[in-house]
C-alpha positions as CSV (number, residue, x, y, z in Angstrom):
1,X,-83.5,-72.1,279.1
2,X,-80.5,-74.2,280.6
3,X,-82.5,-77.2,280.0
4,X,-82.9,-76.4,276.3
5,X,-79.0,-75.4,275.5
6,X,-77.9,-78.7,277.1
7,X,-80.3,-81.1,275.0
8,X,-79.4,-79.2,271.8
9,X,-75.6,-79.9,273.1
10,X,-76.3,-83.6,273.8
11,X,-78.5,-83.4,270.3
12,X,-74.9,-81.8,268.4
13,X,-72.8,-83.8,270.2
14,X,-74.8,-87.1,269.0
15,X,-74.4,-86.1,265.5
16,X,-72.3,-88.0,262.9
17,X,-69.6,-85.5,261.9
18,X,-68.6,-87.2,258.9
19,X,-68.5,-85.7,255.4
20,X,-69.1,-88.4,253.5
21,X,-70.3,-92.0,253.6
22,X,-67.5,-94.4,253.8
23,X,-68.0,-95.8,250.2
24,X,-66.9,-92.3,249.0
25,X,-63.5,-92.9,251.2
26,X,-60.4,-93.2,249.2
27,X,-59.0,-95.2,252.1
28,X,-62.2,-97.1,252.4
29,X,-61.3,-97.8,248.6
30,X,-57.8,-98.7,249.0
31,X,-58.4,-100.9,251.8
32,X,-61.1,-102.8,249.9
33,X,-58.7,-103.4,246.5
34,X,-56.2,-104.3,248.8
35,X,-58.2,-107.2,250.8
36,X,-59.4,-108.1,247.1
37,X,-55.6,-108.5,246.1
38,X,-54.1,-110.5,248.8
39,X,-57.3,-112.9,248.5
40,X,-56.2,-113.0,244.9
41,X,-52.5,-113.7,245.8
42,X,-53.9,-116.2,248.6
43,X,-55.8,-117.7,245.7
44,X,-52.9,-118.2,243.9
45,X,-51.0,-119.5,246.4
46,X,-53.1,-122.1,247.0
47,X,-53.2,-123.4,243.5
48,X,-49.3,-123.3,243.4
49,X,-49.2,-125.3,246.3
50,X,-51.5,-127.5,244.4
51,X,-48.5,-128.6,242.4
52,X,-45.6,-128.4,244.5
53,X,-46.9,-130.8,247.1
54,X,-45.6,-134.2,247.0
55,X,-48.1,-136.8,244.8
56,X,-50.6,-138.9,246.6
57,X,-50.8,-142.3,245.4
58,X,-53.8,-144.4,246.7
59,X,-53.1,-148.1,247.9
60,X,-54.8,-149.0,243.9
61,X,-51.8,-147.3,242.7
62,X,-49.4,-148.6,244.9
63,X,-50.5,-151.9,244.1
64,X,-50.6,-152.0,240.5
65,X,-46.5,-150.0,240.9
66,X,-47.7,-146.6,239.5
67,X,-45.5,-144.3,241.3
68,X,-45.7,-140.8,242.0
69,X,-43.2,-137.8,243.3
70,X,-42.5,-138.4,247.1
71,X,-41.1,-134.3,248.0
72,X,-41.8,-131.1,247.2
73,X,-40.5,-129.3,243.8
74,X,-38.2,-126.7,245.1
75,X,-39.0,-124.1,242.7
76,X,-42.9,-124.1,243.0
77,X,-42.0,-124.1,246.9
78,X,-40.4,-120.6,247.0
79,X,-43.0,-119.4,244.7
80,X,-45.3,-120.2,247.6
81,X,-43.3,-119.3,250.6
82,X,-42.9,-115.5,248.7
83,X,-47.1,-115.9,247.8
84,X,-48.0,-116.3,251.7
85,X,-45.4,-113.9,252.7
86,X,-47.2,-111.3,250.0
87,X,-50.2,-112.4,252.1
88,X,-49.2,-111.7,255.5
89,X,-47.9,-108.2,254.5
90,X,-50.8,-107.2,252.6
91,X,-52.9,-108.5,255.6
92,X,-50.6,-106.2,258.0
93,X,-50.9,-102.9,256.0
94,X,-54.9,-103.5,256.0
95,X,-54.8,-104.4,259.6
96,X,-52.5,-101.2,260.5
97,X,-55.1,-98.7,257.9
98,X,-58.2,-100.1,259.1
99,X,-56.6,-99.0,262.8
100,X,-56.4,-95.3,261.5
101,X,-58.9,-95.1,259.8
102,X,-61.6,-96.6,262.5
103,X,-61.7,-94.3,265.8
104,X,-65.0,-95.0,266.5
105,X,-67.2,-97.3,268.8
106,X,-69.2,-98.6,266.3
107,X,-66.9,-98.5,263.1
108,X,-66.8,-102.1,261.1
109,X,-64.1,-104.2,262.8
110,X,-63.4,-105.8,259.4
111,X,-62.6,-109.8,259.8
112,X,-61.4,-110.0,256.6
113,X,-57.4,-109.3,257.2
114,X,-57.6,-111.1,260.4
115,X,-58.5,-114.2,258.9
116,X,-56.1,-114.0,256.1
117,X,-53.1,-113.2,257.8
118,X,-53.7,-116.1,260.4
119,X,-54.4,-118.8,257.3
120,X,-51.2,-117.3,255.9
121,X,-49.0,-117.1,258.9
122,X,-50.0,-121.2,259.9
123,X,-49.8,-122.2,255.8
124,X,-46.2,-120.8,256.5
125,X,-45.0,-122.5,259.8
126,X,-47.0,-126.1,258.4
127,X,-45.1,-125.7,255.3
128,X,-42.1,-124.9,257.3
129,X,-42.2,-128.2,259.2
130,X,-42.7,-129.8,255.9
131,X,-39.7,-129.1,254.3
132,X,-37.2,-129.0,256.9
133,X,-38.0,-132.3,258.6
């Protein structure tokens, strides 16, 4: 009789208490749209930094005297430096929801803000070193 109450303890005990799958999760759903949004913003980030850099100019075009901008365009540069700073908080508010919302062992670590807010946080301190030489 002892035998049997402990195994249907151990059995209970084993048992996933949650109400609902996690895709039914509001914060499951907010934390999703919000690793979508600050790709999107990384995204976009990235193509502004497409034309703030400086201009390359290969050695064809240095030869035949085509020349191209040599520094950064100040105004597309603080569009950037606010885009990866958008980045890095979005990435901390996912990091810091993903913590309370996974207690468990065997929860989904999620990469996904991990990876964004480091490629954000070193886009930041190269870009810092580029434009205060």
């Amino acid at each position: 009789m002892q035998q049997q109450k402990n195994s249907q303890i151990d059995h209970n005990s084993a048992k996933n208490r949650r109400r609902h799958p996690r895709q039914n999760d509001w914060l499951f759903k907010i934390l999703v749209s919000l690793n979508v949004i600050g790709w999107c913003v990384f995204l976009a980030a990235l193509i502004v930094f497409h034309y703030a850099r400086p201009e390359f100019v290969s050695g064809v075009q240095a030869f035949w005297g085509v020349t191209g901008r040599q520094q950064w365009l100040s105004s597309l540069s603080l569009y950037l430096i606010i885009l990866l700073f958008t980045c890095v908080l979005i990435s901390v508010i996912v990091l810091i929801l993903k913590r309370q919302r996974n207690r468990r062992e065997h929860d989904y670590y999620g990469i996904n803000g991990y990876v964004l807010m480091f490629t954000a946080v070193s886009s930041l301190v190269i870009l810092y070193f580029e434009l205060n030489p």
